[in-house]
ZAMARGU-4260 file (C-alpha; in steps of 0.2 Angstrom, whole numbers, plus 5000, padded with zeros to 4 digits):
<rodrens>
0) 4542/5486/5386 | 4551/5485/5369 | 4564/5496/5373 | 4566/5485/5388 | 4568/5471/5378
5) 4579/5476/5365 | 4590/5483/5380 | 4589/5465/5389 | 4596/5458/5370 | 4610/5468/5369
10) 4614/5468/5389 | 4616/5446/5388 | 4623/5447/5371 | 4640/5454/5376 | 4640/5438/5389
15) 4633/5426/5377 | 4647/5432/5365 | 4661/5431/5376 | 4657/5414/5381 | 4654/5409/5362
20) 4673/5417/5357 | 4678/5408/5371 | 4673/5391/5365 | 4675/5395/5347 | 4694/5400/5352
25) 4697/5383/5360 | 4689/5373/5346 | 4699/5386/5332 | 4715/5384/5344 | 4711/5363/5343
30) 4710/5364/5325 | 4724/5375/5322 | 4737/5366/5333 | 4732/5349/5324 | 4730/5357/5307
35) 4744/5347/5299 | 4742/5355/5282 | 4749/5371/5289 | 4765/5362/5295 | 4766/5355/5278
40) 4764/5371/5267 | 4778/5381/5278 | 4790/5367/5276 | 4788/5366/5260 | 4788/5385/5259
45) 4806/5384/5268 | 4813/5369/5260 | 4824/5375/5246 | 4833/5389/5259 | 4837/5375/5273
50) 4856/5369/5272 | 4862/5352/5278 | 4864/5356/5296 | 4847/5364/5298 | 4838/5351/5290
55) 4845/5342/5306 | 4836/5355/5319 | 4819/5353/5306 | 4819/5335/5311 | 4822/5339/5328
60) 4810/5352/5329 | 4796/5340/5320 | 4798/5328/5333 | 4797/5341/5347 | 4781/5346/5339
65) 4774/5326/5336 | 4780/5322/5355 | 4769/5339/5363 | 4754/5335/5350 | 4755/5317/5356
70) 4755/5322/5376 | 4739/5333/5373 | 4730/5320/5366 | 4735/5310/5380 | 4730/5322/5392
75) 4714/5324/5386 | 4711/5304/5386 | 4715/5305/5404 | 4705/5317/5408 | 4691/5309/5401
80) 4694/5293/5408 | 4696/5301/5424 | 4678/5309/5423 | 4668/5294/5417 | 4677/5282/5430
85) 4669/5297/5444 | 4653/5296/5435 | 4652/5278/5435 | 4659/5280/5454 | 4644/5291/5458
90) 4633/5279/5448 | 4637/5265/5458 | 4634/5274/5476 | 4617/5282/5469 | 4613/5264/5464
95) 4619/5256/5481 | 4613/5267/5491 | 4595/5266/5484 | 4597/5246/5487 | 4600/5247/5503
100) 4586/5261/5508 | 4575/5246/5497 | 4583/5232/5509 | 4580/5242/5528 | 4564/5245/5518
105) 4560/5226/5519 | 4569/5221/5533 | 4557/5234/5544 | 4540/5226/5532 | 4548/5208/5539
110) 4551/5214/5557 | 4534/5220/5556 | 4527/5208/5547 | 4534/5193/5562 | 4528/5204/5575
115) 4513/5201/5568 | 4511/5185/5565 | 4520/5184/5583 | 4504/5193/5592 | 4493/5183/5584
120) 4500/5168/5590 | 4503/5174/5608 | 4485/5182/5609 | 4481/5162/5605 | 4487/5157/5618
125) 4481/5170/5627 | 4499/5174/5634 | 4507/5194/5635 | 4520/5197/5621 | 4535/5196/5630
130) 4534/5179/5632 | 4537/5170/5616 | 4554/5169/5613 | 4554/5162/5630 | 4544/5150/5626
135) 4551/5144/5610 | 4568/5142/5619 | 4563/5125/5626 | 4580/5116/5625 | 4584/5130/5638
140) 4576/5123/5649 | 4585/5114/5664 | 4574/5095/5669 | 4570/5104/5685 | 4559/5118/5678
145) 4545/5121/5686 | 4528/5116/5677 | 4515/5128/5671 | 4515/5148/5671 | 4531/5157/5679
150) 4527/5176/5683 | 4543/5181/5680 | 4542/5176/5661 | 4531/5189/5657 | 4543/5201/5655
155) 4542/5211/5639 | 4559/5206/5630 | 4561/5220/5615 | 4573/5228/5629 | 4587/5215/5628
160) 4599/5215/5615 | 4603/5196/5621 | 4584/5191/5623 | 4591/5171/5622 | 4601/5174/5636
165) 4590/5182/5645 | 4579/5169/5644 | 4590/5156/5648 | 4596/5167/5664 | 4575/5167/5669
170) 4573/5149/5665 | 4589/5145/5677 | 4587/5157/5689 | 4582/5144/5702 | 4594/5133/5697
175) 4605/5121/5708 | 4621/5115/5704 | 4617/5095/5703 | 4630/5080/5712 | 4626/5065/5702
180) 4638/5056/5714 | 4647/5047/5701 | 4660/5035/5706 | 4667/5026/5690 | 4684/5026/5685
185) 4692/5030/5669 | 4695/5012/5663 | 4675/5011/5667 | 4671/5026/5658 | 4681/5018/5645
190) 4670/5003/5643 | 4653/5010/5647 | 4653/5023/5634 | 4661/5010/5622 | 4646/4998/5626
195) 4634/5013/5627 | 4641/5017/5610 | 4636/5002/5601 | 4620/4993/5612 | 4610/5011/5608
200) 4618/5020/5592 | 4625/5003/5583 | 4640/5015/5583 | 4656/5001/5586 | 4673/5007/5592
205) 4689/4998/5598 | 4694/4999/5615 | 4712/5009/5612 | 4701/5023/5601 | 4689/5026/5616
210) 4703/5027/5628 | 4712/5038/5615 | 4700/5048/5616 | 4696/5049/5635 | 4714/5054/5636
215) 4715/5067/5624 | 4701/5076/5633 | 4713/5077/5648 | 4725/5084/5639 | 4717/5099/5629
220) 4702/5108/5628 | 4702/5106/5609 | 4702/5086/5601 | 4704/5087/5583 | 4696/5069/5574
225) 4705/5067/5557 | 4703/5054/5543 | 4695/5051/5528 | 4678/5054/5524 | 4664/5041/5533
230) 4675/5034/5548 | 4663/5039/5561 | 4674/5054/5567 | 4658/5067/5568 | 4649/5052/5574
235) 4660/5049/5591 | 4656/5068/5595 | 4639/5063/5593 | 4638/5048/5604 | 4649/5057/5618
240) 4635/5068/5618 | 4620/5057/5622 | 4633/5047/5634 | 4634/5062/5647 | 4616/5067/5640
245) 4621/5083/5635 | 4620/5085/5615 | 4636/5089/5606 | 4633/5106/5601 | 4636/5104/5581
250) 4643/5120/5574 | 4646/5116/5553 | 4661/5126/5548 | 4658/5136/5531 | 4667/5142/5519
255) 4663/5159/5521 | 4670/5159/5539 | 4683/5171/5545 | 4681/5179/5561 | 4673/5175/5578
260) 4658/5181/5574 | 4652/5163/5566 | 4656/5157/5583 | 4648/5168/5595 | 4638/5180/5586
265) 4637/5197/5582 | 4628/5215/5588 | 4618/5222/5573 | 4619/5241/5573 | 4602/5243/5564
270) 4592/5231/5575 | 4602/5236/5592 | 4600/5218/5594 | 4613/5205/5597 | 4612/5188/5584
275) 4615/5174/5597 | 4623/5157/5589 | 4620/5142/5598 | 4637/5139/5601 | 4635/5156/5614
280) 4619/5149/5621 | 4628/5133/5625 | 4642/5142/5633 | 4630/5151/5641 | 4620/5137/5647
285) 4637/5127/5652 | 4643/5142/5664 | 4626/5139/5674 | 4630/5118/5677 | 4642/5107/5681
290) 4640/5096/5668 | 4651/5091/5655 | 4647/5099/5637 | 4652/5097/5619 | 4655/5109/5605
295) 4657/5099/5588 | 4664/5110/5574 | 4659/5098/5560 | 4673/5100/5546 | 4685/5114/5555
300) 4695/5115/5541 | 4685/5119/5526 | 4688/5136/5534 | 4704/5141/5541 | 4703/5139/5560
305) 4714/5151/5562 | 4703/5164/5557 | 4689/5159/5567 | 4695/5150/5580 | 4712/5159/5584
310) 4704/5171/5600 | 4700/5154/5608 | 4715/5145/5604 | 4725/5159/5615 | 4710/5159/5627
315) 4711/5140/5634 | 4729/5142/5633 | 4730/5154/5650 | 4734/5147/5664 | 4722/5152/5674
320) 4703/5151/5672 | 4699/5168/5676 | 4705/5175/5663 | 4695/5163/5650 | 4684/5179/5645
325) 4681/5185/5629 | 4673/5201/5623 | 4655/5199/5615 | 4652/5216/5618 | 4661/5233/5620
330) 4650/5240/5632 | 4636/5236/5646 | 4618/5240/5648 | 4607/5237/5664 | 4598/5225/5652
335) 4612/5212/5647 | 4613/5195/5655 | 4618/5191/5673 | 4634/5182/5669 | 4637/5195/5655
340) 4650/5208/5665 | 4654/5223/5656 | 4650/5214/5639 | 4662/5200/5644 | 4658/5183/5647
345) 4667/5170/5656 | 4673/5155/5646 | 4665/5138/5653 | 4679/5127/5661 | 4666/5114/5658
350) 4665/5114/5639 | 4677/5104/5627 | 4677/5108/5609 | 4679/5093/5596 | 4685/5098/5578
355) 4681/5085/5563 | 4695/5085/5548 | 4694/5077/5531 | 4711/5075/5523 | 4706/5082/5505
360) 4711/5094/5491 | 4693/5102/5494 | 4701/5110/5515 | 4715/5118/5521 | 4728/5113/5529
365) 4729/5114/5546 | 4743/5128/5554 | 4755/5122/5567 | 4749/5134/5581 | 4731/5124/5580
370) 4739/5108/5579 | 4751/5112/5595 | 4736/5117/5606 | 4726/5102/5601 | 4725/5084/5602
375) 4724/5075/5585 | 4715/5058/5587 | 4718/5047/5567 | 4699/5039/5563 | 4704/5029/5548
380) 4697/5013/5549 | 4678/5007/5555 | 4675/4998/5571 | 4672/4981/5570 | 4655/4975/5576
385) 4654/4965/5593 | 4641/4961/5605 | 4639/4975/5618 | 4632/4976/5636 | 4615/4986/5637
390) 4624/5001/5642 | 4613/5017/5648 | 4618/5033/5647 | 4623/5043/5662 | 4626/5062/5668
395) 4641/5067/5673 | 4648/5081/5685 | 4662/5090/5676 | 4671/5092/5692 | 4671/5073/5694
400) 4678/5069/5677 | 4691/5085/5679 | 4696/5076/5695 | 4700/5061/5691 | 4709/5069/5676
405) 4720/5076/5689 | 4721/5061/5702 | 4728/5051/5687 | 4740/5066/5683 | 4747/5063/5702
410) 4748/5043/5700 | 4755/5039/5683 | 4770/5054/5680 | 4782/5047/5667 | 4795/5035/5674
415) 4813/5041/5673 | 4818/5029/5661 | 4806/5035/5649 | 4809/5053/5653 | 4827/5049/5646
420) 4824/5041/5633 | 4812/5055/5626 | 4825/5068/5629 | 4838/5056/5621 | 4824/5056/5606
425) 4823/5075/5606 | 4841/5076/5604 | 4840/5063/5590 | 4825/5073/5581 | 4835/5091/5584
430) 4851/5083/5578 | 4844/5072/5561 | 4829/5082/5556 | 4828/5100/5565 | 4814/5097/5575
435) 4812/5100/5594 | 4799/5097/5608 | 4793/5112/5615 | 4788/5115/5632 | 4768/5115/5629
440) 4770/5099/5620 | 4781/5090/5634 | 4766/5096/5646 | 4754/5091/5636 | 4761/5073/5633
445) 4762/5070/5653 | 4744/5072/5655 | 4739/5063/5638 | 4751/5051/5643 | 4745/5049/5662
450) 4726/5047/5657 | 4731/5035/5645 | 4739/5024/5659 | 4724/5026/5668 | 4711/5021/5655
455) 4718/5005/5653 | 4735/5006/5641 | 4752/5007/5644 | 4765/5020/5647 | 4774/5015/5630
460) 4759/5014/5621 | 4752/5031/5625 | 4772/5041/5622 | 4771/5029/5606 | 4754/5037/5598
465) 4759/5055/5606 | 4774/5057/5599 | 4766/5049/5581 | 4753/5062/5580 | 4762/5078/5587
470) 4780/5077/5584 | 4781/5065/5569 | 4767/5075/5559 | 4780/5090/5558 | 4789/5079/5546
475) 4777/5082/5534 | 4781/5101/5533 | 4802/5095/5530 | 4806/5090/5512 | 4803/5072/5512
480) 4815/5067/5497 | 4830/5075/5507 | 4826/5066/5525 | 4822/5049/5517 | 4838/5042/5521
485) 4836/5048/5536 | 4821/5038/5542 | 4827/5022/5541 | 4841/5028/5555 | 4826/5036/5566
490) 4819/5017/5565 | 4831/5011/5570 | 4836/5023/5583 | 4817/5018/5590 | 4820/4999/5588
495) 4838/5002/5600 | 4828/5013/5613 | 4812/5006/5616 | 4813/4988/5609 | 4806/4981/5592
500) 4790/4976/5598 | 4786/4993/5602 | 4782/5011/5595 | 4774/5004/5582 | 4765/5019/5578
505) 4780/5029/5576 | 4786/5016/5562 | 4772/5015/5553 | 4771/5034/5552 | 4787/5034/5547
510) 4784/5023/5533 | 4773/5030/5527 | 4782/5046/5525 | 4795/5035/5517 | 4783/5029/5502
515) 4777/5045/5499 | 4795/5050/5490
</rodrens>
């Protein structure tokens, strides 16, 4: 066994040796590259031989050697660099990855932990599992529903990735379209919800802003309320809603906001479960009625819509309703909900969406391509209190409203004279400031315009606040020091055309902009 272990020592010991002259070489062949007392002595040993012209090539020669010495040493500080950001890279992803296996770690204790507490509570009731969401959906539920237990709701529900839904398909899967067999008129609809307004939510606006805002629901899916802070502009979403008895649906834009996920939800890979938002369940909900619905999104800007909003924006724009579908999912199960196809759901024609804006430092400005598909209304002052009619609220069949959108499309297109005169205006616009009317907006106007006329107001009065809100807001974007001499030419251009008493909106506005040079 000794010999053994003598023979062991001397059989490593060439290894061990080797790998010690190895690193002892590169440590000598350190010190001996950077050994500056060695350059020194031979310089000094050749000194007195050198003549004037090799003392030149010494210098060179030293520098050469200062210049490779220095790129070592910077070789070496990247190198280490190099390895400690890998070894903080690796540090991070240990630490991360640990994190999350800590956080699927709670999130399955949580899950378990509510289907707990969720059996409990069911086994209370003495209902079967598959029954609770159901039953905590109750604003799901259509006024019809029949009373006590349903057979069909005792389906187990762990199987749907849309459980909402599906339970919103089983609580309207008997469902009748309802006629209310309305027969106002817009001028009416005008006044009721103006009285309804301010007899049952003390909430007091003028005529002209109702009828404003009649109109603009006739001309765009998407009505954007803009003022300062505390004019009642989330409030008139509000009160629209308990007019048709159909709560606005109030979606409160974050700052975090960037995609359509904040609208409509997303698919959660761990879960294999879809997050509904309300906004989907409304939509959802909508595509079963024929009522009239209301999406608020409460302070649209303190996000850019563009962001979130921009699928819809090119959506509502298509001509025709069948192709208003957007993609919630990118493939189907026998499991999704009826009006689900192929993991695409139809938009609701019956759904308007209502977008509140505070002009401050603390949002973002709002882009052209939003501002062409919408319908600003200005909210800047507070109605003036008046004594209303007891007004009550009333439902309303979409189809109704849409039709006499259309009816007063058919009766009130823009005279010839005014025709004229707005193209005599775009040429005035293109020519002075740059600015044209593009097709969509020239649609767009006619139907503001006609609904306007049939509410109540006038031809004049309704081009007057169109043109204000849509063409004149581009002004803005123009540099206003250049164009201000400009203006008062446009005003006067307006007074020649359409008569001083009118288009006082238009003035204003563009004095406004004068002021702010």
């Amino acid at each position: 066994m000794d010999t053994f272990i003598r023979f062991l020592y001397e059989f490593m010991s060439v290894f061990f040796n080797g790998l010690f002259t190895i690193g002892r070489g590169i440590v000598l062949g350190f010190a001996q590259m950077f050994d500056f007392s060695e350059y020194l002595y031979i310089i000094q040993f050749y000194k007195n031989d050198f003549q004037m012209a090799e003392w030149v090539l010494v210098i060179i020669a030293i520098i050469v050697l200062v210049i490779m010495l220095g790129l070592i040493l910077l070789l070496l500080w990247l190198l280490i660099r190099k390895y400690l950001r890998f070894r903080k890279t690796l540090v991070e992803q240990e630490s991360m990855l640990n994190e999350i296996g800590e956080l699927n770690n709670k999130v399955a204790t949580l899950v378990k932990e509510k289907e707990e507490i969720l059996a409990m509570k069911v086994s209370q009731l003495g209902l079967k599992p598959g029954e609770a969401e159901i039953l905590s959906e109750e604003e799901t539920k259509p006024a019809e529903a029949k009373e006590g237990e349903d057979p069909a709701l005792d389906e187990d529900d762990s199987k749907y990735r849309f459980s909402k839904l599906h339970a919103i398909d089983l609580q309207y899967r008997d469902y009748k379209v309802q006629n209310y067999n309305n027969t106002f008129t817009l001028e009416e609809l005008v006044e009721e919800f103006r009285n309804f307004a301010a007899s049952k939510l003390k909430l007091y606006y003028t005529t002209k802003m109702i009828r404003l805002f009649i109109s603009a629901l006739s001309a765009t899916k998407l009505v954007i309320l803009q003022g300062i802070s505390g004019t009642g502009k989330t409030s008139l979403a509000y009160a629209w809603g308990k007019f048709i008895k159909r709560d606005a649906i109030i979606a409160s834009v974050q700052p975090s906001w960037r995609d359509r996920t904040e609208l409509f939800g997303y698919f959660n890979e761990f879960t294999k479960k879809f997050n509904e938002t309300d906004v989907l369940k409304g939509m959802y909900i909508a595509g079963y009625t024929d009522d009239v619905y209301v999406t608020v999104l409460d302070e649209m800007n303190i996000a850019r819509v563009e962001y979130y909003f921009a699928e819809m924006l090119s959506i509502l724009e298509m001509p025709s309703r069948d192709e208003w579908v957007i993609e919630l999912v990118p493939s189907s199960w026998d499991t999704d909900p009826k009006k689900l196809k192929n993991g695409k759901l139809q938009i609701p024609g019956n759904m308007w969406y209502i977008g509140t804006i505070n002009n401050d430092d603390s949002t973002f400005a709002v882009t052209d391509k939003v501002y062409d598909r919408a319908m600003p209304i200005d909210i800047n002052d507070k109605g003036q209190p008046f004594t209303p009619t007891d007004t009550e609220a009333m439902n309303i069949n979409s189809s109704y409203l849409e039709g006499l959108f259309a009816d007063a499309k058919q009766k009130h297109p823009l005279s010839e004279d005014m025709e004229q005169k707005i193209s005599e205006m775009d040429d005035y616009v293109i020519k002075h400031f740059r600015i044209a009317f593009g097709n969509r907006i020239v649609k767009q106007m006619r139907d503001f315009v006609a609904t306007y006329i049939e509410c109540g107001g006038t031809e004049v009065d309704g081009v007057d606040y169109y043109i204000a809100r849509k063409i004149l807001r581009k002004f803005e974007q123009l540099n206003l020091a250049y164009i201000r001499d400009e203006i008062d030419g446009f005003i006067d251009f307006l007074n020649k055309e359409f008569g001083k008493e009118n288009f006082n909106e238009c003035k204003e506005y563009l004095l406004r902009l004068k002021k702010l040079v």
